[in-house]
C-alpha positions in Angstrom: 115.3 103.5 94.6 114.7 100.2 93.8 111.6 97.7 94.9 111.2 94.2 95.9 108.5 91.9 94.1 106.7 89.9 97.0 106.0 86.5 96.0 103.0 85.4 94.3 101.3 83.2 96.9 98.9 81.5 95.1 101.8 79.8 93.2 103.7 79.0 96.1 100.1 77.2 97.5 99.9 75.0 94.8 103.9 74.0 94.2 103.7 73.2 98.2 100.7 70.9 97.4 98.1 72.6 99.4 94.9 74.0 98.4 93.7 77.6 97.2 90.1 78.8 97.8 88.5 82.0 96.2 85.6 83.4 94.7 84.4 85.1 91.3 83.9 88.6 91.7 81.3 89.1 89.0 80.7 92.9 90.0 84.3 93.1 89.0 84.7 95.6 92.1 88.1 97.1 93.4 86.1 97.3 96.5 85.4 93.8 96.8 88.2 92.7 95.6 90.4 94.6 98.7 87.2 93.2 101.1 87.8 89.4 100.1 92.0 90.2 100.6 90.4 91.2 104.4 88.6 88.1 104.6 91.7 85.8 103.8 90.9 84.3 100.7 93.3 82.9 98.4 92.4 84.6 95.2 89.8 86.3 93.8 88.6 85.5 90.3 88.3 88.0 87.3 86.7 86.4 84.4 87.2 88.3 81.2 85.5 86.0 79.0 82.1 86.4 80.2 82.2 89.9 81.1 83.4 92.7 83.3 86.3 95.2 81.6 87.7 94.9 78.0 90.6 93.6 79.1 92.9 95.9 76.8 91.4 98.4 79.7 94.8 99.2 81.2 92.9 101.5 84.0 90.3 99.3 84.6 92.5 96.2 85.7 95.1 98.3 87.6 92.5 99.6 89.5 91.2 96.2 90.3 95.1 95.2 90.6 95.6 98.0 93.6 92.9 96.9 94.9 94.3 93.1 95.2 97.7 94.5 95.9 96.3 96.4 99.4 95.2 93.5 101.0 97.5 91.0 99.6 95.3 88.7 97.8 96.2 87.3 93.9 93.6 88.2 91.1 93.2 84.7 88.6 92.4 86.2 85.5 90.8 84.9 82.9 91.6 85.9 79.3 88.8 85.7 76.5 91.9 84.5 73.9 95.2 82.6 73.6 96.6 85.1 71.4 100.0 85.6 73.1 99.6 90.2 72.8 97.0 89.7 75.0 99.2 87.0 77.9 102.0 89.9 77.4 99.8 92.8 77.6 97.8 91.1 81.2 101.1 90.6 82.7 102.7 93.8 82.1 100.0 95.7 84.0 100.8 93.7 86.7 98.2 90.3 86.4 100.4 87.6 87.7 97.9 84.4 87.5 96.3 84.2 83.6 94.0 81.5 82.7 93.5 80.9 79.3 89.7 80.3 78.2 88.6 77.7 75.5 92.1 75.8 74.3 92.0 73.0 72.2 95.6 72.3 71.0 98.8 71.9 72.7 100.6 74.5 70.5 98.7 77.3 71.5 98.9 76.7 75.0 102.9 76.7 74.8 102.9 79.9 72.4 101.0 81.4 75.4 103.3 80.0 78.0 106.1 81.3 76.2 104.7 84.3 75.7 105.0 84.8 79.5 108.7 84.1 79.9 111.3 85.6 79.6 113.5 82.2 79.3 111.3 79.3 78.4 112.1 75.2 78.3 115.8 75.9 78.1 115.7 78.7 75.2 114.5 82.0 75.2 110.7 83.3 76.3 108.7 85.5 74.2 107.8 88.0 76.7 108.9 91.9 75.7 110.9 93.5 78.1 110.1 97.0 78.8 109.5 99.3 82.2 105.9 98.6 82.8 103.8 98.6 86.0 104.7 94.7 86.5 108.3 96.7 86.6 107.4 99.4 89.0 108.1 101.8 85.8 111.9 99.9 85.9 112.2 100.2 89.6 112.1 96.5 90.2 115.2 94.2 91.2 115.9 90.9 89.3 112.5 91.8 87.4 113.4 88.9 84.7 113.9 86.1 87.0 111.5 87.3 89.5 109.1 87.5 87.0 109.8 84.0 85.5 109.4 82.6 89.1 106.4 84.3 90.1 104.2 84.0 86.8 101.3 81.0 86.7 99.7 80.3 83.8 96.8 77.6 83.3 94.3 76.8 80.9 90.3 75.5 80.8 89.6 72.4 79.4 85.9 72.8 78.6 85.8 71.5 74.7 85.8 68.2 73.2 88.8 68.7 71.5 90.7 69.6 74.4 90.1 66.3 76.1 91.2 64.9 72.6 94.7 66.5 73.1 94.6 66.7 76.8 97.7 64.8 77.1 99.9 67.0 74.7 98.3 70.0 76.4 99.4 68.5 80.0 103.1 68.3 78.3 103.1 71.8 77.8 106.3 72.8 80.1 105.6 75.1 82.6 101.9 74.6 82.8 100.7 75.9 85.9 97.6 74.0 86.0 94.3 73.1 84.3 90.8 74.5 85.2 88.3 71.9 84.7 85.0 73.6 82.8 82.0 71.2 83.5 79.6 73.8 81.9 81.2 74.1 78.6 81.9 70.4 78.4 78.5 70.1 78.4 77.7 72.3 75.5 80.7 70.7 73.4 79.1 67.4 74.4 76.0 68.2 73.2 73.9 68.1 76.6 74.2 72.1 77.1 73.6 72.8 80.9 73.7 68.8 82.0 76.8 69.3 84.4 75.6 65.3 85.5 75.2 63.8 82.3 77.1 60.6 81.7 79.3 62.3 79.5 80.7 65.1 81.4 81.1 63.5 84.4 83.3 61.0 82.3 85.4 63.8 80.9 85.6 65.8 83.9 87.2 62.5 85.6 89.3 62.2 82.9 90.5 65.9 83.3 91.0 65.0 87.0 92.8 61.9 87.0 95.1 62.6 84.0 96.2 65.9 85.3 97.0 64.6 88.0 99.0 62.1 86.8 101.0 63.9 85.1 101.5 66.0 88.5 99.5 69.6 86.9 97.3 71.1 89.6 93.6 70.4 89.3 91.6 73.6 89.4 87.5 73.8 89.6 84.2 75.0 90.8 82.3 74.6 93.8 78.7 73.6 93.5 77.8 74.0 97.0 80.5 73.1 100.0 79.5 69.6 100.5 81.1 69.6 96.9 83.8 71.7 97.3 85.5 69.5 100.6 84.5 66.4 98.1 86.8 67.8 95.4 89.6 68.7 98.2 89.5 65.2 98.7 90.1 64.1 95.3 92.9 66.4 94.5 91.8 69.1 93.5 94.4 72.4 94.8 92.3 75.5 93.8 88.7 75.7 94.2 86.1 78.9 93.3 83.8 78.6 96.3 80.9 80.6 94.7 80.1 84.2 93.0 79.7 88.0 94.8 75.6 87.7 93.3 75.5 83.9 94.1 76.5 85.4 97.6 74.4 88.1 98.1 71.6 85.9 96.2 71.4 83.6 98.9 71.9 86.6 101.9 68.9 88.5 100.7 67.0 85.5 99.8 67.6 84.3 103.4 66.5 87.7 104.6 63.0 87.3 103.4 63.0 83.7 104.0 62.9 84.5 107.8 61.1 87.9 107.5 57.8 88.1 109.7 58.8 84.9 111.6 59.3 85.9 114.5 55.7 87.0 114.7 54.5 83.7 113.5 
């Protein structure tokens, strides 16, 4: 018995030009992460870098993986390293959108791309090929190409000396897009926190404008949805609208905001 790979929407949202919204699951919840597929998001993001699951925690992701998988919604996940073992390792448990945290040279970024392709810029991909979940344990039809086709992989560009080689990291082939980091800038910058300093305003235009340019997706946050239809605007094709605690922050917050009113 052999099984068919369904397509990995998210990619197909952004090669078709339109835009992707989701939402950081900071609880790191399969249960969330199957409600937010009910509620039509685009993606949900997982961000390993500042916390939930080691991500060598095979269980932990394909849990969260089912969970995505039920209600047909893509998990954006973002690795806390470059290092290629860990691109291979995400993708053979099934991850099929990896964003790389914290690059600063062009190299890296292609040894990652690579690393998640079986045929890569006309030569051959550095991805293993084995039976793994992303296989369906070897069940799979036209897994290599399917795989090739289906796989995204971006990068951040929150440092200093990634806007110094922003260009060779835009010529990486086969970038999938570029996550713009306006809270990191501002630490490399030296205004930690200052998301409307000068200076990080500068480089996140920068970021903007030359990625698109050179025709890479623009990905980003949302600081609020006056801010989020403003970036839609201006290019940008995926967008985190907020966080599950930013979420229920405001619910509860709102809940005793208009407690005892009533009887005022």
């Amino acid at each position: 018995m052999n099984s068919t790979q369904p397509a990995n929407d998210l990619a197909a949202t952004l090669d078709d030009g339109e835009i992707a919204l989701g939402i950081l699951d900071n609880t790191y919840s399969p249960t969330l992460v199957e409600f937010y597929g009910e509620l039509d998001l685009d993606f949900v993001w997982l961000d390993l870098e500042h916390g939930g699951p080691d991500p060598w925690d095979a269980s932990r992701l394909e849990d969260l993986l089912r969970a995505a998988e039920r209600t047909d919604i893509e998990l954006l996940v973002r690795l806390p390293d470059t290092d290629p073992t860990l691109v291979r390792k995400a993708l053979d448990l099934g991850v099929r959108n990896v964003f790389l945290s914290r690059v600063e040279t062009a190299e890296e970024v292609r040894e990652a791309v690579r690393s998640a392709r079986f045929r890569y810029d006309d030569g051959p991909g550095d991805r293993g090929l084995a039976s793994p979940r992303a296989r369906r344990w070897g069940l799979a039809d036209d897994y290599i190409a399917t795989e090739d086709r289906e796989t995204l992989v971006g990068v951040t560009i929150e440092t200093e000396a990634s806007i110094e080689n922003l260009d060779d990291i835009l010529a990486v082939p086969e970038l999938g897009f570029v996550f713009i980091g306006p809270l990191d800038l501002s630490v490399s910058l030296g205004c930690p926190g200052e998301i409307d300093h000068p200076d990080v305003q500068e480089a996140v235009e920068t970021v903007r404008s030359t990625a698109l340019d050179a025709g890479v997706p623009v990905a980003g946050l949302g600081f609020g949805m006056d801010d989020v239809n403003e970036k839609a605007t201006n290019g940008y094709q995926m967008l985190n609208l907020g966080s599950t605690t930013g979420a229920l922050e405001q619910t509860v917050t709102g809940w005793f905001d208009a407690y005892g009113q009533s009887d005022a």
